[in-house]
Each structure stands twice: as structure tokens, then as C-alpha cells.
N, C-alpha and C positions, 0 to 999 in steps of 0.2 A: 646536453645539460638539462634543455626538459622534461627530456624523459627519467632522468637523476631524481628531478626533484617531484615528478608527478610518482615515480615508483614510492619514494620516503611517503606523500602524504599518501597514497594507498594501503602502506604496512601501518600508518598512525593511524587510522582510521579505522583499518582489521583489529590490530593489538587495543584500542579503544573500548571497540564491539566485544571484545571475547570479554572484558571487566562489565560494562555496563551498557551493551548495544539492546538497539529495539529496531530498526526499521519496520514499518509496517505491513510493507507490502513488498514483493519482488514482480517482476513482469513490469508489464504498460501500464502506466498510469502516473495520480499524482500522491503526493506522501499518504494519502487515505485512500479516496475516491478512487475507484479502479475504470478502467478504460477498456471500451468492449473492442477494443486492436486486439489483436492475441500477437505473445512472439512468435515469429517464423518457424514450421518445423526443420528439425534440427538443435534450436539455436540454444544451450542452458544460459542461464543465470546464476550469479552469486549477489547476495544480497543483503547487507549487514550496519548498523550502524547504532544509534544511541538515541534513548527519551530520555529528559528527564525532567525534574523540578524541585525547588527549596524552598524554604523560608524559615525566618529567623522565629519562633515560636515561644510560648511562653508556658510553664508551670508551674507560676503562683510564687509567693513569697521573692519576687524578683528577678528570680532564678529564670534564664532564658536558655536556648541553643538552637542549633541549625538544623533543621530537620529535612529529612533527601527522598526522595523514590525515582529511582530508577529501574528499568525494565533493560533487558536483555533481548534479543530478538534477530535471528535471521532465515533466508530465507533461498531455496533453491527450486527454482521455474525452468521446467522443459517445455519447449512446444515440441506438440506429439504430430499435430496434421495443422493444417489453416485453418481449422475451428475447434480443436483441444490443446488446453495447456494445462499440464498436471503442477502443483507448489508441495513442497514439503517444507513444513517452515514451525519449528521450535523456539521457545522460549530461553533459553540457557542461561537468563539471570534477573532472580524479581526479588527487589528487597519486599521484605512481608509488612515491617514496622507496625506488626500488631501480633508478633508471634509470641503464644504461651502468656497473652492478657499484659505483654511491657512494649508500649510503644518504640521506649528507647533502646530496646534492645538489638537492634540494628541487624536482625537476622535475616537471610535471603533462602531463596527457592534456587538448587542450581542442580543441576536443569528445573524447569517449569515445566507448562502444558507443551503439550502437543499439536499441531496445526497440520491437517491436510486439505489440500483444496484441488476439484474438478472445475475447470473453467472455459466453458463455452464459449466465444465471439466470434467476432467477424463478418458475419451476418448482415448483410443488406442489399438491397440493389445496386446496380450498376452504375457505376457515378454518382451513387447517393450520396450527400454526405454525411447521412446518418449510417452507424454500424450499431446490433444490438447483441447482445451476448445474456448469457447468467452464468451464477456460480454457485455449487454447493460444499460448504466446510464441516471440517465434522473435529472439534475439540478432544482430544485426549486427555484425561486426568492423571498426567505421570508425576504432577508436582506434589510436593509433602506436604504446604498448606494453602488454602483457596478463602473466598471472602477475605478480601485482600485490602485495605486501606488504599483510599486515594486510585484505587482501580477500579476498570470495571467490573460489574459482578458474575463473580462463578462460581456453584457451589462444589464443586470435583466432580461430578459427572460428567459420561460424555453429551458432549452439545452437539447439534447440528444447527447450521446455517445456510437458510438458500437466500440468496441476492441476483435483482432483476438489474440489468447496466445498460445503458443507452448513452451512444457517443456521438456531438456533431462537429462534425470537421470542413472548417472553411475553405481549406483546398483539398479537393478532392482526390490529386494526383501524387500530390506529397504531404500527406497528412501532420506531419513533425513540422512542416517549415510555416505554417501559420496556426494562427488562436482555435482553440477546439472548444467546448465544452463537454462536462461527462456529468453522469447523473446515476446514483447508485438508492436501489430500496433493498433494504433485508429482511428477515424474518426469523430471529434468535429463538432456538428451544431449547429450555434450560435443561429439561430431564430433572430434573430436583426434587420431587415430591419425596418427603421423608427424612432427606438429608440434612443432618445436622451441623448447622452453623460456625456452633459456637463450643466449648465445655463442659458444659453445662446439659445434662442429659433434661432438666424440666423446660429448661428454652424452648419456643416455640418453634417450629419447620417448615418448611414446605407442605399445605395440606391440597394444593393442587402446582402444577405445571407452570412454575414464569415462563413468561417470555418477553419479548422486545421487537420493537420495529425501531432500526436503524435511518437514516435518512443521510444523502450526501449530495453534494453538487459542488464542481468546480470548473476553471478556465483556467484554461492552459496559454501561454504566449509567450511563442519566441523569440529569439534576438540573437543570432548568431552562436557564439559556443555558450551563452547561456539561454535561460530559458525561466521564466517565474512564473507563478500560479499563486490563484487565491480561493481557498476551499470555506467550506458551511458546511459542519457534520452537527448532528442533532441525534439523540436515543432515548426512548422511553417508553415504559413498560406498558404491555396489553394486560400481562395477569403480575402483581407485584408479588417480588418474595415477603416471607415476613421480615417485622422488625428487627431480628437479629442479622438481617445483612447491612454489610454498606454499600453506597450508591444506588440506594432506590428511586432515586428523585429524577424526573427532568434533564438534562443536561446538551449544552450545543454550543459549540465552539468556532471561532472564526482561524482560517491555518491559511499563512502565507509562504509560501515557499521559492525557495533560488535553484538551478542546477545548474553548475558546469559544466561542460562535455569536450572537456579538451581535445578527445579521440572517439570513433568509432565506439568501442570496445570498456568505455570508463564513465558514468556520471557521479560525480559530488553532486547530496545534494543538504542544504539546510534549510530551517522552518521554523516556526514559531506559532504556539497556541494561544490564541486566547479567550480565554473563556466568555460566551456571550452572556446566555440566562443560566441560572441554576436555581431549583426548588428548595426550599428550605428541607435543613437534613432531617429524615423522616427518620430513622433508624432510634431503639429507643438502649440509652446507655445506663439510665438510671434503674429498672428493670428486669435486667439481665445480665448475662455475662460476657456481653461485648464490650472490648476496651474502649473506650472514648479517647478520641482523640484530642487535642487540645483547643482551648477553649477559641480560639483566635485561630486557626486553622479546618477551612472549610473540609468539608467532605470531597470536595471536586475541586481539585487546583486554581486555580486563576490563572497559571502561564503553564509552558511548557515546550524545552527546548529541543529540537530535533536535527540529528546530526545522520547522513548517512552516507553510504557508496554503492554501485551498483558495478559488477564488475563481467564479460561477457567470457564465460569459458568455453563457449564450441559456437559457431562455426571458428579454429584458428585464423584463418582467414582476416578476420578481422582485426585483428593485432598487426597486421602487415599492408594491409587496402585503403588507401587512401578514399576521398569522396569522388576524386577524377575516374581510378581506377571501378570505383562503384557504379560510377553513372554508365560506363562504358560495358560494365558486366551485364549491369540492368538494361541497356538499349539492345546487345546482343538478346537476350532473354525474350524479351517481348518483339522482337523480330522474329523468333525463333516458333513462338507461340501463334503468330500472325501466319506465319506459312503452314502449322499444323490446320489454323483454321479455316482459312482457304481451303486446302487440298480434301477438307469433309466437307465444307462447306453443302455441295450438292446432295450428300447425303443428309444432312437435318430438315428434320420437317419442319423448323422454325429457322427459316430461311433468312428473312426480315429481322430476329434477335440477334443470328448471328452474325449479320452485318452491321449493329447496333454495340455488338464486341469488339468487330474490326475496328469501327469508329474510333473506338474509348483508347482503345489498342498505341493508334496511333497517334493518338492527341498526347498519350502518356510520352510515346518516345518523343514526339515535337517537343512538348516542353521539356524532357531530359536532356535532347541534345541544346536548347537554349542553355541550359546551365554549364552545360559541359564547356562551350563557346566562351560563355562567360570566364568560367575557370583558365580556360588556356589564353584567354585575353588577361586577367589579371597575373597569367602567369608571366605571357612576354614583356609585360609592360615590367615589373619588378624585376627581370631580366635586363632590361636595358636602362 
């Protein structure tokens, strides 16, 4: 029966996504802040879920309504080796709510941009518990409109993105089973010099290069089949576009997030934004031929709610292996490694490190077989 009911909230959650999903990110990490773990090679991902935000808005003479932006978004992660993970991860639904100069016109981007990402981690010494990784993304311009309301800014060029990530993990043997922290910097290049904004051929353009430095940090903490985290993302411009974009200003948010993991192979997870500072809206409406949006309705949301699913398509394995079955796969494994090491052992001119591996080696399977102990003790006891 619970696999009945965890299959329906999985199709609710896909059939969700394909109308109005965003997840952010796919692979390790938390709903933003990415985590310098890389997945295992082999292992893909699926990756899909929903942003969004409203408010009741005004245009004058009384006259109110609901006003919505949602994004679209998912996302598919291979790990290729134990220090590359490649993402292919599309847009496939942006309402624009500023298409052809009518806010209310309720028109959407379907599909959107583009996303590719090369991701580097894993990276660090031996029983550190720091890991350090980076990433470089490179933006696709496949959508029909950019400068987008209530987004951030893009002007249809392609973008690239490089980000430095550094992860500390408090257990060092089982990184997932306690508090971590992650820490992410980027370096946005718009490409936009020239590109125009707005309609309006006399509007001002791009007459050098935006860019942006992104900024992220969060903690991650366990607690059995869930897990919750609380993030700081902060962005803002080194070189600004002109005044016919939106979202030129400042902007940093606080994101609290929950994840289920009822299995292996499945996280739910959801979130919630809320906005910390924001700069007064620089963008000028009087001007030019940018729509303005209403009077009472910031340039940068104040909330925004985050719904998603992560779903593990290869190794299959996983759909069938329990955490007993794992711990035992994983104890075989590193036994397996232990004896390769040894039997070179005489042959390494760093004699002394590789006894320093053997160590690490075996402290891993001592605390795996602790667990495993544990499990088949909670097993007899429920048993009788």
C-alpha cells in the first residue's frame, strides 16, 4: 500500500512539473546551494518540480486581481567518474507577464532557456571533512522572450557561469547521516552588449558586458527519512544592464527547506523563500518602453514557494536494495579494496599514505558493520 501511495504522489508531482515545475538544481545538494559530493559514477537522475508566487495586486480605479509567476524547470544528472557530473536541465515553462508591453496578458515561454552544466567535486583529503568542487554552465537562448518580470535577468544571449563550491561534512564516513554545510560563489557573464531589451529600437542597451556575482551558503540536517536545511542566496551586479531591464537591484533571500526520503531511489522535497533585503527598483518605466508593473507589486517577490521530486533512474539496483542490503554491499566493497591495497602495498613509494588508507579503510567498514548490527537488532526485536 505504500508503495500505491508514494507511486500517485510521484505522478502528482511529475504531472505538476510538466504545467508549472522549476526545481533548481538536480544532483547533491540543497534546493539552491549545490554540494561539492558529486553522484556516483553510473548513477542518473531525474529531476523536476514547481516555483512559484502571487499576490493580489492593484490597477487603480479599484480594480484588483491575482497576479502569478511561475517557472518551469527540470533537470537530468549523470555522474560520469568520481569527480564529473554532467546536468542537462531546461526550462519548459516561464510565464513572461510582461509579453508584448500587457502585464495581464498571462503569456508563457514554453520551452524556455537552456541549461548545461560541467561539475567538478569531490575533491579533498582523506578523512577531511571538507570536499571542494566547481562548476561551469553555459545558458542557451532557445526561449521567444527574455527580460522577464519578477526574474532574474537575462537578456537572450548565451551566458556562461563558473561557481567555486566547498562542502563541510561532520561525519566524515557517512556524509548524508549528519549536518553538513555548503558554500557556493559564482561569476555570471551576461554576453549582452548591444542587445535589445525592450521594443522600442531608441531604448537604451547594453553598451558594455553585465555581470553578477552570485553568493550561497547553507546547512543541511538530518533526521531519519527526513532531512531539512536553511539557505542565504544573495546576487548582485559587478557591471549593471541598463535601465530597460528588470531586476537590476540587490537581492538575497532566506530558503528553508524539508525532504522526505521514504526510499533509496525517491526525495520529496519543499521550500519556501523569503525574501531578506532588496534595493529599490532601479529600472526606469516612465522613459521607455518597459511595461511597469503594478504599483504595489515589488520588482523581487517577497515569498516563493518551492515544490519538488528527485527520482534515481540507473543504478536499478536501487529500486530493489534495501539500507541492510547496502551496508553489506558497501562492507564487501571496501574489504575488496583493502586487499587490492595490501597486495601493492610494497610496491608504493608512499608507504606510510598507504597505510594511512588502510586505516581510513577500515574505520569505514567498523562503523558500517555498527550499523548494520543495529539494523538486524531492530530487526529481531520487531520480530518478536
Amino acid at each position: 500500500m505504500r508503495r500505491i501511495i508514494h507511486f500517485f504522489m510521484i505522478v502528482s508531482f511529475i504531472t505538476l512539473s510538466q504545467l508549472h515545475a522549476t526545481p533548481r538544481q538536480g544532483g547533491i545538494g540543497l534546493l539552491y546551494v549545490h554540494s561539492a559530493q558529486l553522484l556516483q559514477k553510473g548513477y542518473l537522475q531525474f529531476y523536476a518540480g514547481t516555483q512559484y508566487f502571487g499576490k493580489v495586486a492593484s490597477i487603480g480605479s479599484g480594480r484588483a486581481y491575482a497576479l502569478w509567476n511561475v517557472q518551469g524547470f527540470m533537470s537530468l544528472n549523470l555522474g560520469i567518474s568520481s569527480h564529473i557530473e554532467l546536468a542537462f536541465s531546461p526550462i519548459f515553462y516561464q510565464d513572461t507577464n510582461n509579453n508584448k508591453g500587457n502585464i495581464l496578458e498571462g503569456q508563457a515561454n514554453a520551452f524556455d532557456d537552456l541549461f548545461l552544466s560541467l561539475k567538478l567535486g569531490s575533491f579533498g583529503a582523506m578523512e577531511s571533512p571538507f570536499l571542494f568542487g566547481g562548476m561551469l554552465g553555459v545558458r542557451f537562448p532557445t526561449a521567444k522572450t527574455h527580460n522577464i518580470l519578477y526574474e532574474p535577468y537575462s537578456a537572450g544571449k548565451l551566458e556562461v557561469t563558473a561557481t567555486g563550491i566547498v562542502s563541510y561534512f561532520s561525519n566524515t564516513i557517512f556524509p548524508d547521516e549528519n549536518w553538513s554545510i555548503h558554500g557556493n560563489l559564482s561569476y555570471l557573464y551576461h554576453n549582452d552588449v548591444g542587445k535589445s531589451l525592450t521594443d522600442d529600437p531608441t531604448d537604451p542597451v547594453p553598451q558594455a558586458i553585465s555581470s553578477e556575482i552570485l553568493f550561497g551558503v547553507g546547512l543541511k540536517y538530518p533526521a531519519g527519512t527526513f532531512d531539512f536545511s536553511g539557505e542565504i542566496n544573495a546576487r548582485t551586479f559587478l557591471n549593471d544592464p541598463p535601465v530597460t531591464a528588470y531586476s537590476r537591484e540587490y537581492v538575497s533571500y532566506l530558503t528553508a527547506g524539508v525532504y522526505y526520503k521514504p526510499y533509496p531511489w525517491v526525495t520529496f522535497e519543499m521550500g519556501v523563500d523569503l525574501r531578506l533585503i532588496s534595493e529599490k527598483d532601479q529600472s526606469d518605466y516612465a522613459n521607455t518602453a518597459l511595461p511597469a508593473p503594478p504599483v504595489d507589486f515589488p520588482n523581487y517577490p517577497t515569498w516563493r514557494g518551492i515544490l519538488g521530486v528527485k527520482l534515481a533512474i540507473l543504478p536499478t539496483s536501487l529500486f530493489r536494495t534495501s539500507e541492510k542490503a547496502l551496508l553489506e554491499e558497501r562492507a564487501l566493497e571496501r574489504n575488496t579494496i583493502i586487499e587490492q591495497m595490501m597486495e601493492g602495498r610494497q610496491d608504493t613509494e608512499d608507504a606510510e599514505s598507504e597505510l594511512e588508507r588502510i586505516r581510513s579503510e577500515r574505520q569505514s567498514i567498523e562503523e558500517e558493520l555498527k550499523r548494520l548490527r543495529k539494523l538486524l537488532e531492530d530487526e529481531r526485536n520487531n520480530n518478536d
